[in-house]
C-alpha positions as CSV (number, residue, x, y, z in Angstrom):
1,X,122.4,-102.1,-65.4
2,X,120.0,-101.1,-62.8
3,X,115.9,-101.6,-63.2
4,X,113.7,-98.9,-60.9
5,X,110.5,-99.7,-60.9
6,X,107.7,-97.6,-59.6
7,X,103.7,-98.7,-58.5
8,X,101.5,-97.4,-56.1
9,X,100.1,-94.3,-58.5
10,X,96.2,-93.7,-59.0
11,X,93.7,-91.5,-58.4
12,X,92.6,-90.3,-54.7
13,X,90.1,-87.6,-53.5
14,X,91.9,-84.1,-52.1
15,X,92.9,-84.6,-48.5
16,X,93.8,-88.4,-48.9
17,X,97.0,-90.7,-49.1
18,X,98.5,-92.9,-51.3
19,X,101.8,-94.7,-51.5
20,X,104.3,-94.8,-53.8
21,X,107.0,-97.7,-54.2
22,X,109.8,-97.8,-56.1
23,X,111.4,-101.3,-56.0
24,X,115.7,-101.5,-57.4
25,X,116.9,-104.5,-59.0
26,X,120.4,-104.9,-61.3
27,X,123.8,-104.5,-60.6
28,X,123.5,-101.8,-57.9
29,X,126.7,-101.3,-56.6
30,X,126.6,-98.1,-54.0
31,X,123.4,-96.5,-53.7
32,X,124.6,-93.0,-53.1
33,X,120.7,-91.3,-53.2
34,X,117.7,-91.9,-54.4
35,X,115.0,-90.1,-54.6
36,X,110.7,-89.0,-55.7
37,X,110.5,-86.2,-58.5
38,X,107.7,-85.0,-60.2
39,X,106.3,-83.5,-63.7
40,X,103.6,-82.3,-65.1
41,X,103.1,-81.9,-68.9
42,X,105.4,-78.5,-70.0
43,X,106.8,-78.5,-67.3
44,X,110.3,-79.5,-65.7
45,X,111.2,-82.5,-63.8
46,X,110.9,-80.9,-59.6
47,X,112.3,-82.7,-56.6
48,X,109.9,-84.0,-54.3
49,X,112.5,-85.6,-51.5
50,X,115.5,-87.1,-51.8
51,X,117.5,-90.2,-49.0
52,X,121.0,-90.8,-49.5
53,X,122.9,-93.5,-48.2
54,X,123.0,-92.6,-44.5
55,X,119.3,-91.9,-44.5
56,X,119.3,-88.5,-44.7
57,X,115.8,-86.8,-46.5
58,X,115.2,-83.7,-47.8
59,X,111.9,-82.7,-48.5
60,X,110.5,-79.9,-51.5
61,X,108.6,-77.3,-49.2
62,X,105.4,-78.3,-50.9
63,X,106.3,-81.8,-49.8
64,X,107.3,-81.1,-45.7
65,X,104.9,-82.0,-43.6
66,X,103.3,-84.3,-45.6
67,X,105.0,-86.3,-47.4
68,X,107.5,-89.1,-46.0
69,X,110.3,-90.8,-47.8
70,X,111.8,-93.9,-46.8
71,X,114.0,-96.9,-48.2
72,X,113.8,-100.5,-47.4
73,X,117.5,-101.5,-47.8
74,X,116.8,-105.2,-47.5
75,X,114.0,-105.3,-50.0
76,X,115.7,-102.8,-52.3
77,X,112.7,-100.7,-52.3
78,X,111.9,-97.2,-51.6
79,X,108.7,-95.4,-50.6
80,X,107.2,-92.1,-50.9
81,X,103.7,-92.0,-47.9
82,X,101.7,-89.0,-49.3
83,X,98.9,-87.6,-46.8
84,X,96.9,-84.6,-47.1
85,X,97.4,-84.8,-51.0
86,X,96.1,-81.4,-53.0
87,X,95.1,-81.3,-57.0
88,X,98.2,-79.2,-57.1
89,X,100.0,-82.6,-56.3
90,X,98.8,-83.8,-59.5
91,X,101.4,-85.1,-61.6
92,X,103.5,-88.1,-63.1
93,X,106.3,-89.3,-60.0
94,X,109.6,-90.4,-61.1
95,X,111.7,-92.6,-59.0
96,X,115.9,-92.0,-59.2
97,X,118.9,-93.7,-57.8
98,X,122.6,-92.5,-58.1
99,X,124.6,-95.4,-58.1
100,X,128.3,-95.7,-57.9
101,X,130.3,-99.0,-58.9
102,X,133.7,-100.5,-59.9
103,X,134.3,-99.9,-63.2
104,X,137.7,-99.9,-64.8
105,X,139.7,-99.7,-62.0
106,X,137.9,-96.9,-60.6
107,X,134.6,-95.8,-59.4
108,X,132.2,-94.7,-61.9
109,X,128.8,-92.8,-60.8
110,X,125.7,-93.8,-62.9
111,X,122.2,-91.9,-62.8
112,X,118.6,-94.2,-63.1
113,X,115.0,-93.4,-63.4
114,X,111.7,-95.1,-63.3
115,X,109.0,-94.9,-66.1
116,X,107.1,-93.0,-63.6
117,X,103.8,-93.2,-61.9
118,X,100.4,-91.5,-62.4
119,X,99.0,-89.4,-59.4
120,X,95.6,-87.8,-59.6
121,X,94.2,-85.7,-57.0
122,X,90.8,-85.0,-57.9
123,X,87.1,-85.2,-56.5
């Protein structure tokens, strides 16, 4: 079993930063990709940016240029640095790792999320 745990959420004032950290603990195995999403209420679940394994990132286009993932692997911990935030970027922020591990003689793949984090742009 794998524990993502996310902190770093508030409330900031349009135009400023925040950081987000989601720290891993558990049994976990490969970390394929993790990865920020966000939702607001009634809506779905959207990609913010995603790292994989070799430290690749992908970024949302709302989230390119100001927004920066990155991944402790030592400390089992991965970030999300938000600058220039909007009201728009409102919303709960979900942490998620893909984990594979040895299971049954084979490799089994296993998806985990965070409770999720509060973010409030607002004046």
């Amino acid at each position: 079993q794998v524990q993502l745990v996310e902190s770093g959420g508030g409330l900031v004032q349009p135009g400023g930063s925040l950081r987000l950290s989601c720290a891993a603990s558990g049994n976990l195995g490969w970390v394929v990709a993790m990865g920020w999403y966000r939702q607001t209420p009634g809506n779905q679940r959207d990609t913010v940016a995603t790292i994989n394994a070799f430290g690749n990132t992908n970024y949302a286009d709302f989230a390119e240029g100001r927004f920066t993932i990155s991944r402790d692997k030592a400390r089992n911990t991965m970030y999300l640095q938000m600058s220039s935030l909007k009201p728009e970027d409102t919303a709960v922020y979900y942490c998620h790792a893909q984990i594979q591990v040895q299971e049954g003689g084979g490799i089994k793949s296993y998806d985990y999320w965070g409770q999720g984090t509060q973010v409030t742009v607002s004046s």
